[in-house]
C-alpha positions as CSV (number, residue, x, y, z in Angstrom):
1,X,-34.7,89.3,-40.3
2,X,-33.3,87.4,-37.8
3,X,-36.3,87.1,-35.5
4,X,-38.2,86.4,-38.3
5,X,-34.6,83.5,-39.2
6,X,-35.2,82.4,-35.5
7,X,-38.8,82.1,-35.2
8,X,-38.8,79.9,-38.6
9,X,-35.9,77.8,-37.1
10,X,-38.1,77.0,-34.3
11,X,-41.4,76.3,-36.2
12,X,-39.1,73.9,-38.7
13,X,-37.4,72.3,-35.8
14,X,-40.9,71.1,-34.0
15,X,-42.1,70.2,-37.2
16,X,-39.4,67.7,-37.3
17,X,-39.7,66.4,-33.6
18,X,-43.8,66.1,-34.5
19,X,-42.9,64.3,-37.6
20,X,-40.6,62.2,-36.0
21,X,-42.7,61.3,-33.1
22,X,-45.7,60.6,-35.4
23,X,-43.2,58.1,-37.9
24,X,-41.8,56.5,-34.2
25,X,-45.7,55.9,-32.6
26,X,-46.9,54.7,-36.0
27,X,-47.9,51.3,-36.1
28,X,-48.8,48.2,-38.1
29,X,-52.6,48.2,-40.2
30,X,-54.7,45.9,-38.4
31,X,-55.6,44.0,-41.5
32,X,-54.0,40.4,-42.5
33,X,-50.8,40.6,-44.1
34,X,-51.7,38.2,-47.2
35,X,-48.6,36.1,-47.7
36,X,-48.9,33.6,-50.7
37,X,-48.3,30.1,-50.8
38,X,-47.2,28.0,-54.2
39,X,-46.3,24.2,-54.8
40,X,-43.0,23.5,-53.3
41,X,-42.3,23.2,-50.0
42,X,-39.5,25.9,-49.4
43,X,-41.8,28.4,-50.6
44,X,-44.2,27.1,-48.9
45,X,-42.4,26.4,-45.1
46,X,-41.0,30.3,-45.4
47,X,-44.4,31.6,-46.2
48,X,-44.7,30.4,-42.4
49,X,-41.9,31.1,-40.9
50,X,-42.4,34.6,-42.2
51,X,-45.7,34.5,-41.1
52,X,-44.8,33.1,-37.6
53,X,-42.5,36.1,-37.0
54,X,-44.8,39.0,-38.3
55,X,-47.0,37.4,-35.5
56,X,-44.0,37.6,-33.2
57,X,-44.5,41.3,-33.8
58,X,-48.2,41.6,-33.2
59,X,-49.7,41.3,-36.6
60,X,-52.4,39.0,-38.0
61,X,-51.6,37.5,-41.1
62,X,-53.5,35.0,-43.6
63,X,-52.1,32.6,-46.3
64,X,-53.4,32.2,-49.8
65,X,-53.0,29.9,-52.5
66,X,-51.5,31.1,-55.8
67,X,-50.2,30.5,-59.1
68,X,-46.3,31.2,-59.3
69,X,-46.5,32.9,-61.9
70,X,-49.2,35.1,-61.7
71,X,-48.5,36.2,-58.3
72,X,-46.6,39.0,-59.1
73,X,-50.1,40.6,-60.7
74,X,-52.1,39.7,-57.8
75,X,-49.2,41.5,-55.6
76,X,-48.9,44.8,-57.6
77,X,-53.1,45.3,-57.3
78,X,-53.1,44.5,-53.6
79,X,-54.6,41.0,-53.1
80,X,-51.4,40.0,-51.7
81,X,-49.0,41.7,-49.8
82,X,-45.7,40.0,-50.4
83,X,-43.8,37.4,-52.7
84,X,-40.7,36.1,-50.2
85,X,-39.1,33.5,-53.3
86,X,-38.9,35.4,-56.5
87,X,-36.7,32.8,-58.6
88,X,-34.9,34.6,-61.4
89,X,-34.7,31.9,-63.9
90,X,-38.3,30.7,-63.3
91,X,-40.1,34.0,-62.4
92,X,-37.8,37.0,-63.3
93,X,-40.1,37.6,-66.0
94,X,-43.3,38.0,-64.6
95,X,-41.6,40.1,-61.7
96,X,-40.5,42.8,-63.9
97,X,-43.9,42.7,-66.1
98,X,-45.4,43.4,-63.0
99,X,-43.2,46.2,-61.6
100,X,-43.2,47.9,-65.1
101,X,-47.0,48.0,-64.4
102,X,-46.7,49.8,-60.7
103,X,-47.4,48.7,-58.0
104,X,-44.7,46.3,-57.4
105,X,-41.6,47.1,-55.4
106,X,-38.0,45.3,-55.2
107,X,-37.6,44.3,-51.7
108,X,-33.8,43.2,-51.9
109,X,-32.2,39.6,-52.4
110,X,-31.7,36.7,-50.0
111,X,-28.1,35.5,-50.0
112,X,-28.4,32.7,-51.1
113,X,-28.1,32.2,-55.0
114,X,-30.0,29.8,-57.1
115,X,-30.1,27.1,-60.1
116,X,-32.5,25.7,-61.7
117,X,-31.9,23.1,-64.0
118,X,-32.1,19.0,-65.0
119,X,-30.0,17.0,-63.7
120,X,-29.4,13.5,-61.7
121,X,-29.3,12.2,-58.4
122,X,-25.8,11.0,-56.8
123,X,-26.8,7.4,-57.0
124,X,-27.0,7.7,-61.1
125,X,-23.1,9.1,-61.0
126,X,-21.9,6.5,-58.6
127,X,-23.5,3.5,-60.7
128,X,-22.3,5.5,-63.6
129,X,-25.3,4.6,-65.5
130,X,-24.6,7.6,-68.1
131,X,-21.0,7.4,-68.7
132,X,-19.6,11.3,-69.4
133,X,-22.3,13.0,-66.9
134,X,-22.7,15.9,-66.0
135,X,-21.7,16.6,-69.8
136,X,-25.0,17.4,-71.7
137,X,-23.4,15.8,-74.4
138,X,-23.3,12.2,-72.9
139,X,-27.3,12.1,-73.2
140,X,-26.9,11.2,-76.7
141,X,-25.4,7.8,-76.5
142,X,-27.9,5.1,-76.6
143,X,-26.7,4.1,-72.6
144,X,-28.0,6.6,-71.5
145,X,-31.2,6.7,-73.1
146,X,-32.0,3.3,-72.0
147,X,-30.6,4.6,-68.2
148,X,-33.7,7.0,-68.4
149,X,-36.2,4.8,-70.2
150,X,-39.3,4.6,-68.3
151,X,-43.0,2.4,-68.8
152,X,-45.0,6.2,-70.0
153,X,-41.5,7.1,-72.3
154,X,-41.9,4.5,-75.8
155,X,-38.7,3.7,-77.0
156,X,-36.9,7.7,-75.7
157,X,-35.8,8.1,-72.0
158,X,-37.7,10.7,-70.1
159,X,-36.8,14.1,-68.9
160,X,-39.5,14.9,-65.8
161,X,-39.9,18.0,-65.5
162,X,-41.8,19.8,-62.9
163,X,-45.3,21.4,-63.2
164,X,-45.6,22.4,-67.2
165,X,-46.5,26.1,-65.0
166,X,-43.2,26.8,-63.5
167,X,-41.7,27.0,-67.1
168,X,-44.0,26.5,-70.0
169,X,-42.0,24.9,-73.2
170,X,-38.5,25.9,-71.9
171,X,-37.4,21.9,-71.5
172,X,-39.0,20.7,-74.9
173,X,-37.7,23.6,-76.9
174,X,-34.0,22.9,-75.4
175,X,-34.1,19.4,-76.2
176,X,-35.7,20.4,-79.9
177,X,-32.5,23.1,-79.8
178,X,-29.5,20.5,-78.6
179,X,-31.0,17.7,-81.3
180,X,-32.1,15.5,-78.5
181,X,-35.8,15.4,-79.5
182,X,-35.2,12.0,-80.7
183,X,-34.0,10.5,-77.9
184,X,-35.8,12.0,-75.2
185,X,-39.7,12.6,-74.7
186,X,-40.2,15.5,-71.8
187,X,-42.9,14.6,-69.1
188,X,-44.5,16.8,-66.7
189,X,-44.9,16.4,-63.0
190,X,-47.8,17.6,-61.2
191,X,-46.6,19.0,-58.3
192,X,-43.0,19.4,-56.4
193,X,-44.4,16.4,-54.4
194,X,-44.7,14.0,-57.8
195,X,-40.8,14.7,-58.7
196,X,-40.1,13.8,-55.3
197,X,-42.0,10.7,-55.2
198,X,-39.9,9.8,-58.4
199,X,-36.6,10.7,-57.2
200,X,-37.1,8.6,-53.7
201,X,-38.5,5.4,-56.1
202,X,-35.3,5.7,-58.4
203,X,-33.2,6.0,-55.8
204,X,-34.7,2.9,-53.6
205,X,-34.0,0.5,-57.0
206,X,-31.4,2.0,-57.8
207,X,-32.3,3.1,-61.7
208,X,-31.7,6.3,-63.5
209,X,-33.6,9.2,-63.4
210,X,-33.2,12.7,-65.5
211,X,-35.4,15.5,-63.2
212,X,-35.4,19.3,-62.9
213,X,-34.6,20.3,-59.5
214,X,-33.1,23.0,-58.2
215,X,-31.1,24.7,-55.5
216,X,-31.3,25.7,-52.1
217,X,-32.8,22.3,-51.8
218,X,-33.5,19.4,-49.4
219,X,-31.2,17.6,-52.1
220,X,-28.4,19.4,-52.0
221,X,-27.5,17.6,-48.7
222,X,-27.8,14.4,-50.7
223,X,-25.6,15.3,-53.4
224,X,-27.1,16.2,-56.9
225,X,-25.3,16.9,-60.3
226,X,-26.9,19.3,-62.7
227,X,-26.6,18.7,-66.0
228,X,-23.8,21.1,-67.8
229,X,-25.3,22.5,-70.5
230,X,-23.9,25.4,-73.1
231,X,-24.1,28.3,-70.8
232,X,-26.6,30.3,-70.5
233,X,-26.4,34.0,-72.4
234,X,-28.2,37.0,-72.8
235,X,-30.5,36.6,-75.9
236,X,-30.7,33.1,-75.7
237,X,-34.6,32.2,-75.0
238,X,-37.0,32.2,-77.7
239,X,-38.6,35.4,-76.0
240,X,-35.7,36.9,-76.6
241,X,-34.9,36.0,-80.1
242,X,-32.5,33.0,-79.2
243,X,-33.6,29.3,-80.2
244,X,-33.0,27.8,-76.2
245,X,-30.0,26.3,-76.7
246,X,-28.2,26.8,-73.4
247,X,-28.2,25.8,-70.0
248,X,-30.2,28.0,-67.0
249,X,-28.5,30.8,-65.4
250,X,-27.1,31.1,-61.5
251,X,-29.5,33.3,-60.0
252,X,-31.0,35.5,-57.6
253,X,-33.7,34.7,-55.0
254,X,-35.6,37.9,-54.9
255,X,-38.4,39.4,-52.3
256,X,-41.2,41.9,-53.8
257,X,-44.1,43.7,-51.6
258,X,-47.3,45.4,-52.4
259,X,-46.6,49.2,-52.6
260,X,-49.0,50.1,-49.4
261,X,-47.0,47.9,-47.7
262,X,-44.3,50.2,-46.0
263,X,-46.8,52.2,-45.0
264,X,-49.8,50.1,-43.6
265,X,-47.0,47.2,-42.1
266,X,-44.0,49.7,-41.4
267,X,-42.7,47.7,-38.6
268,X,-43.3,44.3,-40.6
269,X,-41.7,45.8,-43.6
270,X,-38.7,47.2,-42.1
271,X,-38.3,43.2,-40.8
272,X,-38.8,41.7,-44.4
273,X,-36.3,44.5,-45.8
274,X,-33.7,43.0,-43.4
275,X,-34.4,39.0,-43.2
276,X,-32.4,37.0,-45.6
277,X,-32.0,33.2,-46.0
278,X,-29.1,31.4,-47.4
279,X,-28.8,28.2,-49.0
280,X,-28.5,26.0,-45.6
281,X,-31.6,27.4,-44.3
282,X,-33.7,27.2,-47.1
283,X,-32.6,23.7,-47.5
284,X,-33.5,23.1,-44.3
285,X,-36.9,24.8,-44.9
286,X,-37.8,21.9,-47.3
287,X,-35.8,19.1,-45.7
288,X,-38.1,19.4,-42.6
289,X,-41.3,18.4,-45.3
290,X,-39.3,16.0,-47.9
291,X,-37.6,14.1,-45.6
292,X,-38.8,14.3,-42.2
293,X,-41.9,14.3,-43.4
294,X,-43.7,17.0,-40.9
295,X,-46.5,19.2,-42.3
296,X,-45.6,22.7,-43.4
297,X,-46.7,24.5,-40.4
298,X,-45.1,22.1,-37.9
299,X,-42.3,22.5,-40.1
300,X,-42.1,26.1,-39.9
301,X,-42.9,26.2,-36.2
302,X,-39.7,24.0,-35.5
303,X,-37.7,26.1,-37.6
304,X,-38.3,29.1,-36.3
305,X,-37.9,27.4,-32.5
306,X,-34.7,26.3,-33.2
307,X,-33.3,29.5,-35.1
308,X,-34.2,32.7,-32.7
309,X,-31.0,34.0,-32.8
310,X,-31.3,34.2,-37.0
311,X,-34.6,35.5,-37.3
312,X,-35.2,37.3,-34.0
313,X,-32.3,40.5,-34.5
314,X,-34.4,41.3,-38.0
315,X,-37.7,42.0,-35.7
316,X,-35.8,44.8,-33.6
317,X,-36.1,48.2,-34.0
């Protein structure tokens, strides 16, 4: 028995070392890492700077246009290999739709928190042009409706919102909920770029302007007030039985992978498990497109040259 004991002891224990040599020498697929890219320029900046240091590590990687929302999907079946900016508010959602299916896996949170919400610009509190702001409850006096009056709005002000994808009916059915529909008509924006152009128009003559926007943002450097509305609960979206009436929540910013991907990419998962971005960075991220004005990839490039020591410990081993 106990040369029979030893002689298993020994097979076990170089099955191990094996094991673990195999798991050390393995390597990163050859295929493109698919990394997708949306309609804001955070999202969008990352997507290379994420993609600039899987290269740093030797892999190949491709970009791909995709809808935010249906990402997720595309994800789980393969198609693409990661999502790095999961918002909760906007795209909690469809994450967990697509987990439930398998396929999906959690990847961990960045640090920084998020908000998504309306709200104005710094110059509208300043010229107090809606006395009572950020109070939701100051958009009904007739001031403030003419603040945010605009040529498209008739005789409401306007609420521009941001790409009627991001967040179907939410906007509309809140304003139906607070009893704002008759002062306020909501509009949609195009693209991230259209709210911007807005935002930088209002701000030059100085009139108001009632926008979604969110945060980590170039803006938050700026100053921006979001709009205090009743706060947010459990329950209270139409999907979930509630009639909209409340604000957005504080969020997470999540990061989700295809689940092949810890094994084709082990080297370039391990890195995505560990990088996290907090609200300065991020904003930085988009500040280097919305106000400086560079393209995303130049963007990116400068970012990641001027932040090794941030990026560069997640890479080792």
């Amino acid at each position: 028995m106990k040369f029979l004991s030893r002689k298993l002891f020994v097979t076990l224990l170089g099955a191990f070392f094996l094991s673990a040599s195999h798991l050390a020498l393995a390597k990163d697929s050859k295929e493109p890492i698919v990394i997708p890219t949306h309609n804001w320029s955070s999202q969008i900046v990352m997507a290379y700077v994420i993609g600039g240091i899987f290269e740093s590590m030797g892999n190949r990687v491709d970009y791909k246009s995709a809808d935010s929302q249906a990402v997720y999907e595309s994800v789980r079946t393969g198609d693409i290999t990661l999502s790095h900016e999961v918002w909760q508010s906007a795209f909690g959602k469809s994450f967990y739709n697509a987990m439930e299916k398998g396929g999906l896996i959690d990847v961990g949170n960045h640090e920084a928190l998020t908000l998504e919400d309306l709200g104005v610009p710094k110059h509208v509190i300043d010229a107090n042009l809606c006395p009572g702001l950020p109070d939701w409850e100051a958009l009904k006096q007739q001031k403030c409706v003419d603040a945010f009056k605009t040529a498209d709005s008739g005789n409401k002000g306007r609420i521009l919102e941001g790409p009627q994808t991001w967040h179907g009916d939410l906007i509309p059915n809140r304003i139906k909920a607070l009893g704002l529909a008759d002062k306020y008509v909501v509009k949609f924006a195009g693209s991230a770029d259209a709210l911007w152009a807005e935002l930088a128009s209002a701000k030059k003559d100085g009139r108001g302007i009632l926008m979604f926007n969110w945060t980590p943002n170039f803006t938050d450097a700026d100053g921006f007030s979001f709009i205090k509305f009743p706060p947010y609960y459990d329950g209270c979206r139409i999907a979930d039985g509630g009639d909209e009436a409340c604000g957005s929540p504080d969020g997470w910013l999540k990061k989700a992978a295809y689940y092949k991907m810890p094994r084709k990419w082990p080297a370039a998962y391990t890195t995505f498990s560990k990088l996290s971005f907090n609200t300065t960075q991020i904003g930085q991220m988009a500040a280097l497109v919305d106000i400086d004005k560079m393209s995303h990839k130049d963007a990116a490039k400068k970012w990641l040259a001027d932040n090794k020591k941030v990026w560069q410990p997640w890479t080792k081993k």
